[in-house]
KOLKELO-581173 format. One record per residue (C-alpha): residue in one letter; x, y, z; residue number from 0; chain. Coordinates in pm, whole numbers, always signed. Layout:
<pts>
<pt code="a" px="X" py="Y" pz="Z" pos="NUM" unit="A"/>
...
</pts>
This chain:
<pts>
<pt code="x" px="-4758" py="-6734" pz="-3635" pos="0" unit="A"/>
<pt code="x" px="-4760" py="-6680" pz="-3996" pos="1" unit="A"/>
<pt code="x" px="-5130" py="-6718" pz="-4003" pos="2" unit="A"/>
<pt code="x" px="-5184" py="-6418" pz="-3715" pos="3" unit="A"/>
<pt code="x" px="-4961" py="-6196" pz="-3885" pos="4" unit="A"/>
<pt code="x" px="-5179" py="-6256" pz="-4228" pos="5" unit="A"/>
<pt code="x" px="-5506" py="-6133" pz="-4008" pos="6" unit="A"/>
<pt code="x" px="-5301" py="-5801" pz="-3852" pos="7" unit="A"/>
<pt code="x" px="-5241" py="-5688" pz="-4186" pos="8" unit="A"/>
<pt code="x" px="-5587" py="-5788" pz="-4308" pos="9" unit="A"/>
<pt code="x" px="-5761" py="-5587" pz="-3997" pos="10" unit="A"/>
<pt code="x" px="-5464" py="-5318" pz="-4071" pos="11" unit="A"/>
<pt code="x" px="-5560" py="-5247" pz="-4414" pos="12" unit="A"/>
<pt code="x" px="-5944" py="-5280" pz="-4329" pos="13" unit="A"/>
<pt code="x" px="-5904" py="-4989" pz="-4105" pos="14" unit="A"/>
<pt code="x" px="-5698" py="-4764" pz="-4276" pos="15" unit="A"/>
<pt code="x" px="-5960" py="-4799" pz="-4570" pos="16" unit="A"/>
<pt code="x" px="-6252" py="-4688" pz="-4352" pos="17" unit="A"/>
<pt code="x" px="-6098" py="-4441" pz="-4241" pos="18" unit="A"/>
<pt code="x" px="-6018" py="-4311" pz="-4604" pos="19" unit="A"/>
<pt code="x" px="-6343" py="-4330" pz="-4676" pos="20" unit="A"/>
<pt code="x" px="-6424" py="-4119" pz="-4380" pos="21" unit="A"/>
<pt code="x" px="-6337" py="-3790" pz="-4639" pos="22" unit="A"/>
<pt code="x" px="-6491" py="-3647" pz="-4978" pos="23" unit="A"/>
<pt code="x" px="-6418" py="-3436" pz="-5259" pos="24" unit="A"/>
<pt code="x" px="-6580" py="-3071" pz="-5250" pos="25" unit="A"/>
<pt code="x" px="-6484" py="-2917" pz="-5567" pos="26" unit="A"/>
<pt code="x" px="-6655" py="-2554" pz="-5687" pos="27" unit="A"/>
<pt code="x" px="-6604" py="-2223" pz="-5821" pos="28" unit="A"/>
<pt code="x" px="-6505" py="-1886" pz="-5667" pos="29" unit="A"/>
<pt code="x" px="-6630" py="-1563" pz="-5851" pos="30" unit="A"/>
<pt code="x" px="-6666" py="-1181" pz="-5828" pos="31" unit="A"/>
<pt code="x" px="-7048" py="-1079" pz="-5776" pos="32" unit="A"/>
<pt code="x" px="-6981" py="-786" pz="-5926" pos="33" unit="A"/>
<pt code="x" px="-6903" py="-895" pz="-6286" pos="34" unit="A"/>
<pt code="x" px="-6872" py="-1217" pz="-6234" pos="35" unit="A"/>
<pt code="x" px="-6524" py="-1264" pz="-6277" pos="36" unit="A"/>
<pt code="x" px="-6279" py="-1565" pz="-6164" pos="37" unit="A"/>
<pt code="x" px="-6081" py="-1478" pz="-5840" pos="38" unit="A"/>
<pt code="x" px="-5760" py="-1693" pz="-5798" pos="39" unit="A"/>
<pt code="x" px="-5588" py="-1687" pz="-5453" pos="40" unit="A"/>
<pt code="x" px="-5899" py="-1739" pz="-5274" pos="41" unit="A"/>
<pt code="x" px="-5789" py="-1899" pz="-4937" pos="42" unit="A"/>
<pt code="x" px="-6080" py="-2160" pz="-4871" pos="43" unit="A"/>
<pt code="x" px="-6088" py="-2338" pz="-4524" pos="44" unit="A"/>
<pt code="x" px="-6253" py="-2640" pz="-4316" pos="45" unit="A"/>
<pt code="x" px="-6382" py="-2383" pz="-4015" pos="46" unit="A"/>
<pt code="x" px="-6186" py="-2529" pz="-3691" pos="47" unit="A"/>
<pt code="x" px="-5950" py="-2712" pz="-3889" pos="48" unit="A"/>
<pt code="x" px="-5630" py="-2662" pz="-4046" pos="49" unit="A"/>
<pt code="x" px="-5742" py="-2826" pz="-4325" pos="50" unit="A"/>
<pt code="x" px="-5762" py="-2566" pz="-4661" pos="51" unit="A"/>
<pt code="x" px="-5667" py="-2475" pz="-5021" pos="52" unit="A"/>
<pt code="x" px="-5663" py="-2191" pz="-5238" pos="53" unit="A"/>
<pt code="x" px="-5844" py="-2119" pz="-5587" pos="54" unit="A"/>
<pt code="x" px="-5663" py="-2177" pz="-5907" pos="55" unit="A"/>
<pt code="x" px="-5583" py="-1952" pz="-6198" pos="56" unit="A"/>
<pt code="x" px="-5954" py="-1981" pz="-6350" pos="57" unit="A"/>
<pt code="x" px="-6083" py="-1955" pz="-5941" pos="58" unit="A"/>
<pt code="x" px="-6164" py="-2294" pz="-5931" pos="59" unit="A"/>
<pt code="x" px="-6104" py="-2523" pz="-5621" pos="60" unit="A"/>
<pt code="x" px="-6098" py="-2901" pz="-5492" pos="61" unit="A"/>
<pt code="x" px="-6082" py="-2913" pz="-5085" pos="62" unit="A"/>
<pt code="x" px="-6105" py="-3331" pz="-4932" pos="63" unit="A"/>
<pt code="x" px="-6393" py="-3261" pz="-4625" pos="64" unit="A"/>
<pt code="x" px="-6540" py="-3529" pz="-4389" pos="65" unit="A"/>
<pt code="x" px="-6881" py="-3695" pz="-4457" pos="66" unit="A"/>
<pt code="x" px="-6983" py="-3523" pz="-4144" pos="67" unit="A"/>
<pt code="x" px="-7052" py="-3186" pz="-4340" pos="68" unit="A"/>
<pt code="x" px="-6929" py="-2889" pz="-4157" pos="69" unit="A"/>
<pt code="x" px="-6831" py="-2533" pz="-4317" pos="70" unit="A"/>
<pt code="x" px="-6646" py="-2354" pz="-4574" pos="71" unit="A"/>
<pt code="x" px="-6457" py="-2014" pz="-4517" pos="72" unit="A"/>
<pt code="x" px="-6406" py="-1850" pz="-4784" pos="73" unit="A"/>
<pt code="x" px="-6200" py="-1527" pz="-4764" pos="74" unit="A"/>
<pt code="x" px="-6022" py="-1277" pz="-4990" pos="75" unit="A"/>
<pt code="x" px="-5830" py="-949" pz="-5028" pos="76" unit="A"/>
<pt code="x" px="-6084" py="-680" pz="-5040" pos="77" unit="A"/>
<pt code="x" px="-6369" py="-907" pz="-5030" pos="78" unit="A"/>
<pt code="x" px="-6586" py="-944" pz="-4744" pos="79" unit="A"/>
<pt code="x" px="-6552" py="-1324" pz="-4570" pos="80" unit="A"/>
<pt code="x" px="-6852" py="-1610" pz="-4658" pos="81" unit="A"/>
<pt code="x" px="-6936" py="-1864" pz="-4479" pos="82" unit="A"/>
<pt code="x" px="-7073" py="-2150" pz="-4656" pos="83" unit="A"/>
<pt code="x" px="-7261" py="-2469" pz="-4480" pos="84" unit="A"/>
<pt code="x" px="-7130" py="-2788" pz="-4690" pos="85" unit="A"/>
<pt code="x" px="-7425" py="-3057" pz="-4602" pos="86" unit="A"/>
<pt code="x" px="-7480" py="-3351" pz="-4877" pos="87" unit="A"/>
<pt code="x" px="-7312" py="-3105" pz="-5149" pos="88" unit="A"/>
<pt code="x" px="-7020" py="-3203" pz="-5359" pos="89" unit="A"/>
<pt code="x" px="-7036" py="-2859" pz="-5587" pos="90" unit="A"/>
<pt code="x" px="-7037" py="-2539" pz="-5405" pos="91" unit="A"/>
<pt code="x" px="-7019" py="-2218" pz="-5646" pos="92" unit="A"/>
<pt code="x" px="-6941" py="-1901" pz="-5509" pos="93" unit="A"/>
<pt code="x" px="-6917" py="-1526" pz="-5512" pos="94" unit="A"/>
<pt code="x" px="-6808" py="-1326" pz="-5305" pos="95" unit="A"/>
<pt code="x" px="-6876" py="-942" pz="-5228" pos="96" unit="A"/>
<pt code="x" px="-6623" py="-648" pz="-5262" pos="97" unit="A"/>
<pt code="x" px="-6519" py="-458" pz="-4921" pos="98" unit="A"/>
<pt code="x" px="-6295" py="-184" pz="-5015" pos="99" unit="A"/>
<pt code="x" px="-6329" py="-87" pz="-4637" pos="100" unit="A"/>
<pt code="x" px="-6075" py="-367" pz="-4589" pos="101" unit="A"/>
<pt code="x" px="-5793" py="-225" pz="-4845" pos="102" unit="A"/>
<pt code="x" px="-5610" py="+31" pz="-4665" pos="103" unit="A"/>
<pt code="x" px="-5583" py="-213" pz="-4344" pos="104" unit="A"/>
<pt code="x" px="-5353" py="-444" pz="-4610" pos="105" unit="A"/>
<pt code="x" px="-4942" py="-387" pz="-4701" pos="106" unit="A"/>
<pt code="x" px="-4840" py="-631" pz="-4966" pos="107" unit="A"/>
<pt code="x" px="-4492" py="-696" pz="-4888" pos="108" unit="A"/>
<pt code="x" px="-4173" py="-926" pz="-5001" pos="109" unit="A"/>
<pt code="x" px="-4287" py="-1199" pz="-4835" pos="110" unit="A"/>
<pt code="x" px="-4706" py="-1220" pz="-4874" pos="111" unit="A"/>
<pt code="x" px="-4984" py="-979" pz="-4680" pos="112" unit="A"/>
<pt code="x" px="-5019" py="-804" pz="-4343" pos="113" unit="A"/>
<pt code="x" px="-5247" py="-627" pz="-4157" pos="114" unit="A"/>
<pt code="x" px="-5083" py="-255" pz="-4121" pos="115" unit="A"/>
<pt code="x" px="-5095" py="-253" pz="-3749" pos="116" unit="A"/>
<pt code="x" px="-4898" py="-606" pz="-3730" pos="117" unit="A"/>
<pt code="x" px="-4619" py="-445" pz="-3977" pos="118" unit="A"/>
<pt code="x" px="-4282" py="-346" pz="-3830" pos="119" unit="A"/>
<pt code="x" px="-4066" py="-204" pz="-4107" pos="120" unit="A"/>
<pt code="x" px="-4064" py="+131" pz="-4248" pos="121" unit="A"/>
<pt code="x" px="-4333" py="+198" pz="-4565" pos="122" unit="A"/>
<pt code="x" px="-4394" py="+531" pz="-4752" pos="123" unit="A"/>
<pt code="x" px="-4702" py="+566" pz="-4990" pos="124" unit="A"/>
<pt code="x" px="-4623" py="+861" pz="-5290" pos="125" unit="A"/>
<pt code="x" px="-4972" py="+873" pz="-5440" pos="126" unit="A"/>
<pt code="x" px="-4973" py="+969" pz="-5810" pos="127" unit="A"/>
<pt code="x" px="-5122" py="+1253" pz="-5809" pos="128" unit="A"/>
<pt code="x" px="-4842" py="+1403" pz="-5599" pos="129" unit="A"/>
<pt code="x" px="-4598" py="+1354" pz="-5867" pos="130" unit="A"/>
<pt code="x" px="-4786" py="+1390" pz="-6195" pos="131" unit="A"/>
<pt code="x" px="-4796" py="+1737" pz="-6266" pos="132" unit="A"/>
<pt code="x" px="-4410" py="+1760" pz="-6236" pos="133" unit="A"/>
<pt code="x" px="-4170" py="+1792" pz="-6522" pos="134" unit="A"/>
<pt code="x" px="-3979" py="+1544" pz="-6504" pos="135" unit="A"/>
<pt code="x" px="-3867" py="+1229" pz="-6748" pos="136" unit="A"/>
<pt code="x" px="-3921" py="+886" pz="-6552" pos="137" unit="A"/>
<pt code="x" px="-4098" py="+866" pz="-6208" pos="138" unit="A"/>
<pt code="x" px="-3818" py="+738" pz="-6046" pos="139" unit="A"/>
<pt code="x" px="-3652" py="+1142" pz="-6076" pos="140" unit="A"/>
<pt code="x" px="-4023" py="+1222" pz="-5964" pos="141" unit="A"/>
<pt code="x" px="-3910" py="+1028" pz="-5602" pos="142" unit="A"/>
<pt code="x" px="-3584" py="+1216" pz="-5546" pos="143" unit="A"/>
<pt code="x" px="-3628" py="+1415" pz="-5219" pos="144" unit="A"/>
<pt code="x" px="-4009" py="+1315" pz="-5185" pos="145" unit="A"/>
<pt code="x" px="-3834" py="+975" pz="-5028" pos="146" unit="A"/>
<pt code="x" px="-3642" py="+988" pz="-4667" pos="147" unit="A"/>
<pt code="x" px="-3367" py="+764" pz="-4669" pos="148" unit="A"/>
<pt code="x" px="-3376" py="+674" pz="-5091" pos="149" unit="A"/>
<pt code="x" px="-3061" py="+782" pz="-5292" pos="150" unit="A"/>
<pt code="x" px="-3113" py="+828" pz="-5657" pos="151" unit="A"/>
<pt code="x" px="-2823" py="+880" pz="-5862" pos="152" unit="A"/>
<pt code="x" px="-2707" py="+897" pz="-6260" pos="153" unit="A"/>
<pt code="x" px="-2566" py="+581" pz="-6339" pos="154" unit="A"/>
<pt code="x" px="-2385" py="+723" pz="-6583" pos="155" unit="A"/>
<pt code="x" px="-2360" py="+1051" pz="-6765" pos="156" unit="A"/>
<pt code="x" px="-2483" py="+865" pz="-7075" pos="157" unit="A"/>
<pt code="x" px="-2805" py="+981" pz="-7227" pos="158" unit="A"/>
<pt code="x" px="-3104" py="+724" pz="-7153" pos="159" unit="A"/>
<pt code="x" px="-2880" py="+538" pz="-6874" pos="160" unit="A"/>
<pt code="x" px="-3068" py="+391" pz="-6587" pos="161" unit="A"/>
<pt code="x" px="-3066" py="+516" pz="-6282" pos="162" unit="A"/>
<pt code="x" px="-2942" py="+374" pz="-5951" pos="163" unit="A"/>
<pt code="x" px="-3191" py="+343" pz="-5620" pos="164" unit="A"/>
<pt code="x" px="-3015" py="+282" pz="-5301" pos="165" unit="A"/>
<pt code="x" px="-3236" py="+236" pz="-4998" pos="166" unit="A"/>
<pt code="x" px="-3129" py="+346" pz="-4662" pos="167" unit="A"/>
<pt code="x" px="-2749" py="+273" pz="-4715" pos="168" unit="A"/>
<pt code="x" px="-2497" py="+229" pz="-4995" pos="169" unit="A"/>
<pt code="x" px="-2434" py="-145" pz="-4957" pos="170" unit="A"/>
<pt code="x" px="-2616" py="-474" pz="-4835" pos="171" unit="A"/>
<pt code="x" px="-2485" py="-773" pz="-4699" pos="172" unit="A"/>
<pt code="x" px="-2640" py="-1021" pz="-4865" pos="173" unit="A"/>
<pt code="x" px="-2866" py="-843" pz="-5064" pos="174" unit="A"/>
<pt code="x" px="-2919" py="-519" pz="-5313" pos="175" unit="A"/>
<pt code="x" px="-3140" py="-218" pz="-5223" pos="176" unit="A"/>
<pt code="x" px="-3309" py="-217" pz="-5506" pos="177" unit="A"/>
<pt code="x" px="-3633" py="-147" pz="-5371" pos="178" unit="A"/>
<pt code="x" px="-4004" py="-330" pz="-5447" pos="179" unit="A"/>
<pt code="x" px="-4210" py="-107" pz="-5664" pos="180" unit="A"/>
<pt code="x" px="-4611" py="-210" pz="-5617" pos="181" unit="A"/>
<pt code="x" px="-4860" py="-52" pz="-5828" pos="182" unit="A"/>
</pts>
């Protein structure tokens, strides 16, 4: 008995190794081709897998990938998507191209990206050159009454106080209303 149970776990662990050994490491570098540039938050995937990672700080990137090769996807905010055949490789380097088609079909909000079509909350754009010719002390006295449904009002009657921004109400349940400035 105890001499069968000694050769399962033998045969266990004999499997379980091969099957470790079934994956690589594919490390690289992810770049602008424009200057050249690191690009961090590059989503990188195994095409038909769930299998991914995203580029560091200084754009580099280590994914585990089969022996059996396959593909790289390599996509990007306002870059256009590569595909990139992984063979015998271990190092793949690369840069990708700038689409600024792409840019106005992306809202950065709270919570990460969507497509504009797919978002369901309200948005308002003020572009800068709407507001820059006015005479006014801070931008945010630039937004009152270019803004449906923004209150801003004197905190105080203090000189240099901030001011308050209330969106779409006076009070949140279990939030402010302070709202997300992007620029």
């Amino acid at each position: 008995m105890r001499r069968s149970l000694l050769l399962s776990c033998l045969l266990i662990t004999l499997v379980w190794a091969s099957a470790i050994a079934q994956d690589r490491q594919v490390t690289g570098k992810v770049t602008s081709s424009e200057d050249g540039s690191a690009l961090p938050g590059v989503s990188i995937q195994l095409k038909g897998t769930a299998r991914g990672t995203q580029t560091d700080a200084s754009g580099n990137y280590a994914l585990s990938v089969p022996t059996s090769g396959g593909s790289l996807v390599f996509s990007f905010i306002g870059t256009t998507t590569q595909e990139v055949a992984i063979g015998n490789r271990s190092t793949i380097d690369v840069k990708l191209v700038n689409d600024t088609r792409a840019l106005n079909e992306v809202v950065v909000v709270g919570y990460g990206t969507q497509q504009r079509r797919d978002l369901t909350g309200s948005q308002l754009t003020v572009k800068g050159d709407d507001i820059a010719k006015l005479p006014v002390q801070t931008f945010e006295t630039a937004l009152q009454g270019r803004t449906p449904g923004v209150q801003i009002t004197q905190g105080s009657g203090k000189l240099g106080s901030a001011l308050q921004i209330r969106v779409r109400g006076a009070a949140s349940i279990s939030a402010g209303n302070e709202p997300l400035y992007v620029l």
